[in-house]
C-alpha positions as semicolon CSV with decimal commas, in nm:
position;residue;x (nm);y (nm);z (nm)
1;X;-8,432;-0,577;-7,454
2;X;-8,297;-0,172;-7,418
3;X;-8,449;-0,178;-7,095
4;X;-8,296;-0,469;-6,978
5;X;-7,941;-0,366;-7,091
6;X;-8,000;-0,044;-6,908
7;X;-8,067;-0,287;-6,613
8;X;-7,839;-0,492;-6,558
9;X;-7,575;-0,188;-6,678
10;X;-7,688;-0,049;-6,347
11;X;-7,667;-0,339;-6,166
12;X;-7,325;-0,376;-6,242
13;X;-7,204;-0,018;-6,207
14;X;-7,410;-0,036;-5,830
15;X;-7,190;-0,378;-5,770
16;X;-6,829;-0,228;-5,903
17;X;-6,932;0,089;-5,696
18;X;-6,988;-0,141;-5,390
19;X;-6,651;-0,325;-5,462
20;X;-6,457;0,013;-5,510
21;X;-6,632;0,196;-5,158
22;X;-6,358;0,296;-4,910
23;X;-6,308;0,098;-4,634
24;X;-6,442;0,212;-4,268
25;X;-6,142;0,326;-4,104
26;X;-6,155;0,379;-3,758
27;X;-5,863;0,548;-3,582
28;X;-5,744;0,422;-3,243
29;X;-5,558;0,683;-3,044
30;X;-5,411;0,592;-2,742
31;X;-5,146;0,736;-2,461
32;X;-4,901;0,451;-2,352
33;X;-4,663;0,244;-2,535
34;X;-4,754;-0,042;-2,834
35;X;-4,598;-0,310;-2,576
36;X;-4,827;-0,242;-2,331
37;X;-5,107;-0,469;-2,211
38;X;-5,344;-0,176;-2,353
39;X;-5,106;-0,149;-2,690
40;X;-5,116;-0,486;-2,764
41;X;-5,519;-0,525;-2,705
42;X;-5,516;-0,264;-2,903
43;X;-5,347;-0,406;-3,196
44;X;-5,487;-0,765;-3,153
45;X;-5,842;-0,551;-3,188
46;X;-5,721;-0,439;-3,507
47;X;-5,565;-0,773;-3,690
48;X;-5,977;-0,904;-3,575
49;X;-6,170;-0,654;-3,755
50;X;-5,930;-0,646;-4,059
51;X;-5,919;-1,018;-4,130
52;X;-6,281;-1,057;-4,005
53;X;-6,398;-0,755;-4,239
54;X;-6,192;-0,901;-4,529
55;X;-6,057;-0,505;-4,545
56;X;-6,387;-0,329;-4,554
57;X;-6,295;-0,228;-4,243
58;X;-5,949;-0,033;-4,147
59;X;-5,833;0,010;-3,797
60;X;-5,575;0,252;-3,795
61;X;-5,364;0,211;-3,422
62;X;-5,158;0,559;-3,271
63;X;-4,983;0,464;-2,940
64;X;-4,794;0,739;-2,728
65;X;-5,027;1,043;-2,810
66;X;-4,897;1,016;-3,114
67;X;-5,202;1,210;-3,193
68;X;-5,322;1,326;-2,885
69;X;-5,221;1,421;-2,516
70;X;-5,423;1,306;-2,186
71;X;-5,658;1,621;-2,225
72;X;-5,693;1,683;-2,611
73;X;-5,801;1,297;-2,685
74;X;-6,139;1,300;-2,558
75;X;-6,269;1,640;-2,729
76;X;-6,132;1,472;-3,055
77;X;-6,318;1,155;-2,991
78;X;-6,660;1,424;-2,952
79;X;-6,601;1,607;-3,240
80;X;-6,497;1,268;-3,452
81;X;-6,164;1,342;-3,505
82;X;-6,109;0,978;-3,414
83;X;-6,300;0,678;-3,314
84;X;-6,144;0,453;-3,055
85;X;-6,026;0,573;-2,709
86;X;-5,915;0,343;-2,435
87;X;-5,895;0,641;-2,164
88;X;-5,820;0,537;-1,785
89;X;-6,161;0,620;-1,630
90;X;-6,015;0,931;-1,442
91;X;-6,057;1,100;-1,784
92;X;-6,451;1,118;-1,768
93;X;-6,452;1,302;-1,436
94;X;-6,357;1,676;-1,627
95;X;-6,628;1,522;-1,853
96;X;-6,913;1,507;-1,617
97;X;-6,898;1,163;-1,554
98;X;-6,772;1,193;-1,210
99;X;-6,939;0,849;-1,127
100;X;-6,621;0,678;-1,331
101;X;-6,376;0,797;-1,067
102;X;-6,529;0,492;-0,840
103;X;-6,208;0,325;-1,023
104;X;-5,961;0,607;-0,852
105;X;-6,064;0,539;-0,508
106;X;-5,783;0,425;-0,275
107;X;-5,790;0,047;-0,162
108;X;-6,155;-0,014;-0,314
109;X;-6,120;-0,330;-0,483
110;X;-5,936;-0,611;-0,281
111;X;-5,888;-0,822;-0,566
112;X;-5,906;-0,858;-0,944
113;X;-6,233;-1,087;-0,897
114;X;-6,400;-0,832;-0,695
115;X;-6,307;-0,566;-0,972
116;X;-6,453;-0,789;-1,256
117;X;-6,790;-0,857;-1,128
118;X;-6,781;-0,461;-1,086
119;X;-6,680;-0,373;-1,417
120;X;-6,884;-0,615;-1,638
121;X;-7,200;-0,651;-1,397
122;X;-7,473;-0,337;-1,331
123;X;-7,221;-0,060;-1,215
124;X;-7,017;-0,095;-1,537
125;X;-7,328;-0,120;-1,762
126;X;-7,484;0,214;-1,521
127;X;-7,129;0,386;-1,578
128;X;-7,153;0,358;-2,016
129;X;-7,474;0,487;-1,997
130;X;-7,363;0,798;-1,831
131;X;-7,190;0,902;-2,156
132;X;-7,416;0,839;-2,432
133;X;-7,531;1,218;-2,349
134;X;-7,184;1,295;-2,385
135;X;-7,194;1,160;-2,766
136;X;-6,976;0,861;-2,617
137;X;-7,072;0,462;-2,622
138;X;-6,893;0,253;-2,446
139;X;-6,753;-0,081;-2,606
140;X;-6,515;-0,260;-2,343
141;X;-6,346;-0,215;-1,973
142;X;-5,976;-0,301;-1,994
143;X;-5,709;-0,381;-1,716
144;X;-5,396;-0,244;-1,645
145;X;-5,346;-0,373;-1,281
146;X;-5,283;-0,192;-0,949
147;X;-5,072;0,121;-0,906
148;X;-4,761;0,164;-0,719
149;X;-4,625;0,447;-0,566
150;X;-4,260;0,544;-0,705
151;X;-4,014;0,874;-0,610
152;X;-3,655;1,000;-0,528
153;X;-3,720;0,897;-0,168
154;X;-3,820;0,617;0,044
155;X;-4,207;0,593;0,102
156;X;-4,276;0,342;0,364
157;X;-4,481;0,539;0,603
158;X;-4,774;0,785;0,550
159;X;-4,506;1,072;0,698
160;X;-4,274;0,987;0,425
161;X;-4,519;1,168;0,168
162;X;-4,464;1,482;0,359
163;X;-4,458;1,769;0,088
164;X;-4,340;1,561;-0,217
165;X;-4,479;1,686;-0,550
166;X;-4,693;1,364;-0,718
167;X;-4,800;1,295;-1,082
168;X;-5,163;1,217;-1,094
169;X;-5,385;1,272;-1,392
170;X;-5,689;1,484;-1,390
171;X;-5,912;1,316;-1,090
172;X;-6,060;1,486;-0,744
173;X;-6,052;1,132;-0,613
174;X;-5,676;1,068;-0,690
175;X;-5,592;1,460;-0,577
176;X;-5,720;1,410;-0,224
177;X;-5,581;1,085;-0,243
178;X;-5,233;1,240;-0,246
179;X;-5,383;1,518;0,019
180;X;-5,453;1,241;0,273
181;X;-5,105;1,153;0,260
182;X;-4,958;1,473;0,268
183;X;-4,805;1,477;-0,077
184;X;-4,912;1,855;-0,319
185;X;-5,039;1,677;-0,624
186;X;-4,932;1,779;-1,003
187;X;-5,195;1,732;-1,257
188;X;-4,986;1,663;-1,561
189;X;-5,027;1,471;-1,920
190;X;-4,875;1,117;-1,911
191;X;-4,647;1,243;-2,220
192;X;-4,481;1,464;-1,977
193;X;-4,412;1,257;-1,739
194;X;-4,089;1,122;-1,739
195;X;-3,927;1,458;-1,866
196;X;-4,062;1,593;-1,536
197;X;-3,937;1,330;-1,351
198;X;-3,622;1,389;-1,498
199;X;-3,590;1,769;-1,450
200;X;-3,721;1,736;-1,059
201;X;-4,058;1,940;-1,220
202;X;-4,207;1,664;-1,014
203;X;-4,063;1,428;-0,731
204;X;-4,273;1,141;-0,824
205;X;-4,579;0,910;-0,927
206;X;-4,820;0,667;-0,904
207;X;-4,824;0,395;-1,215
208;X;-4,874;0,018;-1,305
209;X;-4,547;-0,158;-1,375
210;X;-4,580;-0,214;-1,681
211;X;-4,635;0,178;-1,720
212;X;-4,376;0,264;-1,534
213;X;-4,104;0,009;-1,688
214;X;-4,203;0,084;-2,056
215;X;-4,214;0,481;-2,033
216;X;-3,858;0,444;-1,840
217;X;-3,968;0,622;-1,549
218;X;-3,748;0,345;-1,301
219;X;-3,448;0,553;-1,491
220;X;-3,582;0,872;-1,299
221;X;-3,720;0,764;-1,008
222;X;-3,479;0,599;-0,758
223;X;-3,736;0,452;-0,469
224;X;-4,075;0,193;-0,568
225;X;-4,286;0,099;-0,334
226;X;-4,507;-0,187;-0,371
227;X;-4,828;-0,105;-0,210
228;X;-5,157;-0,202;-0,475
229;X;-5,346;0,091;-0,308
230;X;-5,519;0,209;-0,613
231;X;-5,616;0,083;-0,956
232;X;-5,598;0,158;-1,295
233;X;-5,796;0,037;-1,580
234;X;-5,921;0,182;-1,886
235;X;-6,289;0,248;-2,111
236;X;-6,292;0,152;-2,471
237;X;-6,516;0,393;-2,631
238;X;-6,644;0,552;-2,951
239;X;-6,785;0,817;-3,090
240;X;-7,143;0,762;-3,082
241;X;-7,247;0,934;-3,405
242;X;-6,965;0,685;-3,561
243;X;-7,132;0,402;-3,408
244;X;-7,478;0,449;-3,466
245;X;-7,397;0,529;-3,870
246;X;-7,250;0,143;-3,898
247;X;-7,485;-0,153;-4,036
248;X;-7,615;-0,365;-3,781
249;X;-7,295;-0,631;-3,915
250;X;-7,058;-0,355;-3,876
251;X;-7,099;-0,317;-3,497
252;X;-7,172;-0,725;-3,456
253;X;-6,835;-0,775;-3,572
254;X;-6,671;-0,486;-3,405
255;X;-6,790;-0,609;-3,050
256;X;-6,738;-0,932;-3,105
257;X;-6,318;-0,856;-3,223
258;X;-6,358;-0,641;-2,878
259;X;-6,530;-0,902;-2,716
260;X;-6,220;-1,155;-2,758
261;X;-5,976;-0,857;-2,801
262;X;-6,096;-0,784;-2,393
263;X;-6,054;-1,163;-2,258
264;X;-5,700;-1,129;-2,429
265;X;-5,630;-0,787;-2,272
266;X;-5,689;-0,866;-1,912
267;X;-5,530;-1,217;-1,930
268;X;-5,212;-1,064;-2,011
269;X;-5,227;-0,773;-1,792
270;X;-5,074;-0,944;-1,442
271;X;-4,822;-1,089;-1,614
272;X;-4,689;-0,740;-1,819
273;X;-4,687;-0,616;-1,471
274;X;-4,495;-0,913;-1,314
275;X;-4,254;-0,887;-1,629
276;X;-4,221;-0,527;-1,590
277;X;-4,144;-0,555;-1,190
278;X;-3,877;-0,800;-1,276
279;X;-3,717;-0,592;-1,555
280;X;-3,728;-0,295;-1,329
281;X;-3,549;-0,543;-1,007
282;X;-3,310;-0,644;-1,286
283;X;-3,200;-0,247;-1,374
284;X;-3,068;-0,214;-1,044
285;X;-3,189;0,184;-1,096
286;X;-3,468;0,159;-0,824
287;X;-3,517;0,066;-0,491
288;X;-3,802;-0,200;-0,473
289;X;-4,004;-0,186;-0,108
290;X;-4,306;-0,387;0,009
291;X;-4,512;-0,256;0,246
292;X;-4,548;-0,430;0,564
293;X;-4,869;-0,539;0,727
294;X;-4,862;-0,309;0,995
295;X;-4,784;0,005;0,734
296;X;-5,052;-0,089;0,511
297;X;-5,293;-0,067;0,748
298;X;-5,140;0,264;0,806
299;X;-5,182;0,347;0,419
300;X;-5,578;0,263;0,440
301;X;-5,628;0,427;0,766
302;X;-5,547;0,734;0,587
303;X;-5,682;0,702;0,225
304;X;-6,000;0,509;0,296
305;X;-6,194;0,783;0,405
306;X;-6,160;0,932;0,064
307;X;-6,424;0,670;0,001
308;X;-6,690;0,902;0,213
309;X;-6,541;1,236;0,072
310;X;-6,678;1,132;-0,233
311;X;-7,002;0,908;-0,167
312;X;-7,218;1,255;-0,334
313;X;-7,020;1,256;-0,650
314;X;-6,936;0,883;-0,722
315;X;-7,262;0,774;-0,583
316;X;-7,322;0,613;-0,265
317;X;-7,472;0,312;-0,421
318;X;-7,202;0,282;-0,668
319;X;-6,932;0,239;-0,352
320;X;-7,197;-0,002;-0,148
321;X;-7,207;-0,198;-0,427
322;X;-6,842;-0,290;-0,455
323;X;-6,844;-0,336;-0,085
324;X;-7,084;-0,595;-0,102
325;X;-6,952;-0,766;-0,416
326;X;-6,561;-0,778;-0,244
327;X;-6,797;-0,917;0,070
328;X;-6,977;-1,183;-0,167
329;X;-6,617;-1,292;-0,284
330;X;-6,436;-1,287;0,060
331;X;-6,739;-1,577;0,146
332;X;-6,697;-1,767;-0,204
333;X;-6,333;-1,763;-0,163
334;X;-6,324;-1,857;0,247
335;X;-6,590;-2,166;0,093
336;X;-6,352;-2,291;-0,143
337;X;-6,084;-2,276;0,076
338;X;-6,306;-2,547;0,350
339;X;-6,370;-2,761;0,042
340;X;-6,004;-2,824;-0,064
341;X;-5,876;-3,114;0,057
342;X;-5,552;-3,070;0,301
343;X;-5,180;-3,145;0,164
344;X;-5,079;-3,435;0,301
């Protein structure tokens, strides 16, 4: 009968032990604003695993580097300082992963379809195994839309780039990108950007609109041109140590919150962008210019040849693969147009 008191004593200091363990927190760090399509993926993400975890799991959300800049976030996410990233994939280039900068080429992906398949078919799956060495695993690929070129003069023309100082982050791709149009790029944090805006420490930038309207950079910059000549999107990652130490339920319900937390994130991306370019019209602060035809084709003549600059870094394959992917949904896309019947 001793025994058995000594038993189930156990039992029920292993149970109130169980009932009292800290909750899993995870800290998300992140570098643009909470209203962001990014921001509020990542706090949809968190409400998931909270509610779905009943609290055994905390996700702990830090938008504009609260925590850490463009450079600092990704040696923190190594050493475990935190354990959710959503870097733009420029980031993994000073890591190694020089394949991710396929995402900085100039005018590769025609379309958001074409950019899709890429992401969550072979090349995206190829791409998060390049960073498990790294002590990364990659969870997600999110969408922020297509970049447009803003300043404190008119850029309709390749000439107009002529010497003007350009933002870009830390990416060979996007610094011969501004090369090929004649612009000295400035490798700075995204914190610091509209300060140097502001101060003339740069003349101007490259963002989505929904970047550009919610750091206030149409404030500083008085010319936007509407041109969709690059992309920007983002990894979700962890730490892999992190990762591997969860229970097998642990990481089913994390990707499954980042599953849904994903579909969310991209189908509100286009429209923080279109919200953001009407805000922005509605400021009256910027001149708003779309490219014509015959000065796009200006644009590519310049930039796409960045695309064989970089075919022994990114990967040959990597490129021939989107090629033929934008090719397989030109055809799917020209077929569906034959099959719809004609307004009458």
């Amino acid at each position: 009968m001793k025994k058995i008191n000594v038993l189930l004593g156990m039992l029920l200091l292993s149970v109130s032990a169980v009932s009292l363990a800290d909750p899993v927190i995870m800290k998300f760090s992140h570098v643009v604003a909470p209203d962001t399509p990014k921001g509020k993926a990542a706090e949809k993400f968190k409400q998931m695993v909270e509610e779905r975890s009943k609290g055994a799991m905390k996700v702990e959300v830090y938008p504009n580097s609260q925590l850490y800049k463009d450079r600092e976030e990704l040696e923190a996410l190594q050493l475990g300082a935190v354990q959710l990233l959503a870097p733009s994939m420029a980031k993994f280039g000073p890591l190694g992963a020089r394949e991710f900068e396929l995402f900085d080429l100039p005018f590769m992906f025609p379309n958001k379809e074409t950019l899709y398949r890429a992401m969550d078919g072979a090349i995206g799956k190829r791409l998060f195994t390049k960073l498990e060495t790294k002590g990364i695993t990659g969870l997600a690929y999110w969408d922020n839309g297509f970049k447009q070129m803003s300043a404190n003069k008119p850029m309709h023309k390749v000439a107009d780039f002529n010497g003007l100082k350009m933002r870009i982050q830390s990416s060979k791709v996007l610094d011969a990108q501004m090369k090929a149009l004649g612009a000295m790029p400035q490798v700075m944090a995204f914190s610091e950007v509209y300060t140097a805006l502001q101060q003339g420490v740069v003349d101007g930038t490259e963002n989505p609109m929904s970047n550009m309207y919610t750091q206030k950079m149409h404030e500083v910059q008085k010319h936007l041109t509407l041109s969709d000549h690059g992309y920007l999107g983002y990894a979700v990652i962890t730490n892999k140590k992190f990762w591997d130490g969860l229970t097998e339920e642990q990481r089913k319900l994390i990707a499954q919150a980042m599953k849904e937390a994903t579909v969310y994130e991209r189908s509100i991306a286009q429209q923080e962008n279109d919200d953001s370019l009407a805000k922005v019209r509605a400021a009256k602060t910027t001149e708003i210019y779309t490219l014509s035809d015959a000065e796009r084709a200006e644009w590519m003549k310049a930039l796409v040849p960045v695309h064989k600059e970089f075919e022994s870094v990114i990967g040959k394959e990597n490129i021939q693969e989107v090629y033929d992917i934008a090719a397989q949904v030109a055809k799917e896309t020209a077929a569906a147009a034959k099959k719809k019947p004609a307004k009458k």
